[in-house]
Wavefront OBJ file of the C-alpha trace (Angstrom):
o trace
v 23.524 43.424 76.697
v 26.020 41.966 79.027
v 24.810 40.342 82.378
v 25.471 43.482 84.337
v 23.538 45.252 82.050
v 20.392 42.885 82.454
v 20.854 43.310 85.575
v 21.059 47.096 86.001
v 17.255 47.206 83.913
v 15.703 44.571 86.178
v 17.060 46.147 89.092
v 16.260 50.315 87.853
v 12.964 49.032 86.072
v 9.164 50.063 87.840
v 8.296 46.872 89.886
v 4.561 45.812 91.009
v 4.128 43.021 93.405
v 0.636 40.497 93.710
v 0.213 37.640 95.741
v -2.480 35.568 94.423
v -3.405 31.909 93.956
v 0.043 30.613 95.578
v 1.680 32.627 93.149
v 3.986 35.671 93.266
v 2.954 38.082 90.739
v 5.903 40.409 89.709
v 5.210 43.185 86.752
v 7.961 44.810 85.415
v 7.760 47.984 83.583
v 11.273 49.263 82.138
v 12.759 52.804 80.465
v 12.276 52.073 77.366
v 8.231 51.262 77.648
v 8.788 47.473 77.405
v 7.132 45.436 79.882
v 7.771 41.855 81.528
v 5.325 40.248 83.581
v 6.446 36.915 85.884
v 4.734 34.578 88.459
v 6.397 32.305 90.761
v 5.155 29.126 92.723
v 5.377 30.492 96.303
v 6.184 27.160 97.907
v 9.247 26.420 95.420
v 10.115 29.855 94.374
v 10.049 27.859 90.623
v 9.625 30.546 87.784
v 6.223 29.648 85.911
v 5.351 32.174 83.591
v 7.461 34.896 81.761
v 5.833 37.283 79.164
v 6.696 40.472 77.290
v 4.992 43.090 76.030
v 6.416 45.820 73.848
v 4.062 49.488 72.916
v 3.055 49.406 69.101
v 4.564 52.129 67.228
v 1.581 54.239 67.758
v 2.115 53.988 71.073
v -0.755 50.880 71.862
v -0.638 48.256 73.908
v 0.479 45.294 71.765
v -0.251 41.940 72.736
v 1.704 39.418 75.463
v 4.234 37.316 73.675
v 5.011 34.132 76.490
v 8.328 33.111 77.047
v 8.274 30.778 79.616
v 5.028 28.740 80.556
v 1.832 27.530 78.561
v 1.474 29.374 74.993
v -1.531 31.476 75.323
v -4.775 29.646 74.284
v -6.480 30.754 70.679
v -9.582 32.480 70.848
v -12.316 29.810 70.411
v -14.124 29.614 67.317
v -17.871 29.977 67.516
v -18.665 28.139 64.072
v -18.163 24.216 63.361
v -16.350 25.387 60.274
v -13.513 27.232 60.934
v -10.279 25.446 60.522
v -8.345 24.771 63.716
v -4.972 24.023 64.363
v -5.340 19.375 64.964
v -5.287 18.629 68.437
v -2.005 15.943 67.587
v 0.165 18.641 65.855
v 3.183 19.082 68.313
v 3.070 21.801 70.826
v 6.248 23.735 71.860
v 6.116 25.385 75.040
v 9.029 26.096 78.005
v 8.938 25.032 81.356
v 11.886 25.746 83.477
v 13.261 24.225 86.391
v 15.512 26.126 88.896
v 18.972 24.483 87.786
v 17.921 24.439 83.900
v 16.170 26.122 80.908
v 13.935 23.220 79.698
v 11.748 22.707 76.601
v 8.820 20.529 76.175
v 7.308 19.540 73.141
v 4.469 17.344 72.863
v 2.798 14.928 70.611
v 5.914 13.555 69.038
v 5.414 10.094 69.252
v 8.301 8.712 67.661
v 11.930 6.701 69.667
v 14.016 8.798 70.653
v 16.689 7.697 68.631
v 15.030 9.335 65.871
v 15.762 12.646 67.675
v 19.071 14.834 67.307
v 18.772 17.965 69.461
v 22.309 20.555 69.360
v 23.571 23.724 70.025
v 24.272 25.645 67.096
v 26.953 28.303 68.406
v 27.106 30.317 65.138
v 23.402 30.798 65.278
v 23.270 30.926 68.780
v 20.243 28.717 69.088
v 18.921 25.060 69.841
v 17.874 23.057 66.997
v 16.036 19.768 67.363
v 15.242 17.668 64.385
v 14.570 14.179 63.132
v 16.278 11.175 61.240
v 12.265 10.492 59.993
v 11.994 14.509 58.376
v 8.697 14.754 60.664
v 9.988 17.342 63.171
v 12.508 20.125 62.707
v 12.763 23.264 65.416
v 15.201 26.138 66.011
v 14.969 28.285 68.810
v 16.822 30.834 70.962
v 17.373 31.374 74.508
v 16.714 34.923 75.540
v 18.435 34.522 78.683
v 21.313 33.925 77.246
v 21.057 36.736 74.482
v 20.365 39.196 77.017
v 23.262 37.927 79.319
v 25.044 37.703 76.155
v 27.061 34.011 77.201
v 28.153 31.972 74.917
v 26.271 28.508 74.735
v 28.174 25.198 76.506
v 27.163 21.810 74.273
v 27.819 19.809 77.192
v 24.932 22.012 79.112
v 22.636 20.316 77.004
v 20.610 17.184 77.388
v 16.942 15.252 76.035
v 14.659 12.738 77.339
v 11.659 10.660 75.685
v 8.703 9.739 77.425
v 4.750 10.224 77.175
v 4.889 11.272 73.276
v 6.800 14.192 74.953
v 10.268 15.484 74.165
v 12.295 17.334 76.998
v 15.124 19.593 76.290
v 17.380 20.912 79.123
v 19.866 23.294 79.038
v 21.902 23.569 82.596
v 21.836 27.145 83.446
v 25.367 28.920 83.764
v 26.459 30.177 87.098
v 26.135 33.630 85.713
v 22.260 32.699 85.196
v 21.801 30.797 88.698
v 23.736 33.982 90.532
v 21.617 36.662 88.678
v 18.178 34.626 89.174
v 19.058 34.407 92.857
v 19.919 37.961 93.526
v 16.740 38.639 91.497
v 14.298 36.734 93.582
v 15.418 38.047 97.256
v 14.888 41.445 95.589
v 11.364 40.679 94.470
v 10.361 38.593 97.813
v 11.309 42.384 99.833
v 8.673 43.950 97.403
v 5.513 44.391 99.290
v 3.214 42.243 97.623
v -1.015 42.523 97.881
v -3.110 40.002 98.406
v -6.430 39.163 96.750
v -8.587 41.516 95.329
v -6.431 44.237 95.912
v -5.905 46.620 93.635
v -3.392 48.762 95.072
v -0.492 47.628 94.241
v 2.878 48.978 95.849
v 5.724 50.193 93.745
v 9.527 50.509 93.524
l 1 2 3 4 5 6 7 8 9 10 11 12 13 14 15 16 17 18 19 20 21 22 23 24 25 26 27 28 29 30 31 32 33 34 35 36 37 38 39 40 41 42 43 44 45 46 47 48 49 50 51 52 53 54 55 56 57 58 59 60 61 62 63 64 65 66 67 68 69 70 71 72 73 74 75 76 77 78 79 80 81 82 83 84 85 86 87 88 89 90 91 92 93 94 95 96 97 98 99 100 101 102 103 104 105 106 107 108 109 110 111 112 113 114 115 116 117 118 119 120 121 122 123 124 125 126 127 128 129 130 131 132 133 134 135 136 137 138 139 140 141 142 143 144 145 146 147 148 149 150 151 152 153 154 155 156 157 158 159 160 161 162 163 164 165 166 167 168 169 170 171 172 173 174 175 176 177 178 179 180 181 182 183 184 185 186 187 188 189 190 191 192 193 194 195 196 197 198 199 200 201 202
């Protein structure tokens, strides 16, 4: 899928507008039965969540895979006993700014010269890893699959702070352009308020 074809599915997709909790609400409901549900900070316009959800093949409801924004929380365990995942083990989550992709992963409390973080353009992916074997991820960017642009290893950058790892990726100008275009569309969407269940549709 090129950029104008991402483009053409945002723009020909079902969109449903709610304002609520200084957040713009935007539900996306395309062709092919696949929805994508975003909220945006309504004093930045800074994209804050981004999740998908595709039908099962019995036609279901499966559940919301996040993108972008906090990994949805695991179902709380009644019993003592159960195993849980260890509170230190390092959690992977994307938080985007409006010039970049970015990455954070926490709980990695090693120098950052231990880190190596690069684009791997065969694989078209990120992969970070360590010098010390205790941390190895690869991941994709899916706005750059569906745009299908090729990746830039000067675009990419990492910081060290807090036990925290950030990875940034500088969005292309194809990305910024698109992203822009996108969010005057959605702020001419009549959006409810509160407590209102009727939402308006385009």
């Amino acid at each position: 899928m090129s950029v104008q074809s991402w483009t053409q599915s945002l723009q020909a997709s079902r969109k449903t507008a709610l304002i609520q909790d200084g957040k713009r609400k935007i539900h996306f409901l395309f062709s092919d039965g696949k929805e994508m549900a975003e909220e945006y900070d309504l004093k930045t316009d800074e994209l804050i969540v981004r999740k998908w959800r595709n039908e099962s093949t019995l036609g279901a409801q499966g559940p919301w895979q996040v993108e972008v924004g906090e990994p949805a929380a695991s179902p709380v365990a009644s019993s003592d006993d159960v195993i849980k995942e260890n509170n230190s083990n390092p959690v992977f989550m994307r938080t985007d700014t409006k010039s970049s992709f970015q990455w954070r992963i926490r709980n990695l409390p090693y120098p950052k010269d231990v880190f190596s973080v690069f684009v791997e353009p065969s694989e078209k992916c990120i992969i970070i890893k360590t010098s010390n074997k205790k941390y190895y991820k690869k991941f994709s960017v899916p706005d750059m699959e569906r745009s299908e642009l090729p990746f830039d290893c000067s675009a990419l950058s990492f910081t060290h702070a807090n036990n925290t790892l950030i990875v940034s990726y500088k969005k292309p100008k194809e990305i910024l352009t698109l992203e822009q275009e996108l969010l005057k569309e959605l702020k001419k969407l009549k959006g409810t308020g509160d407590g209102n269940a009727d939402c308006k549709t385009q």
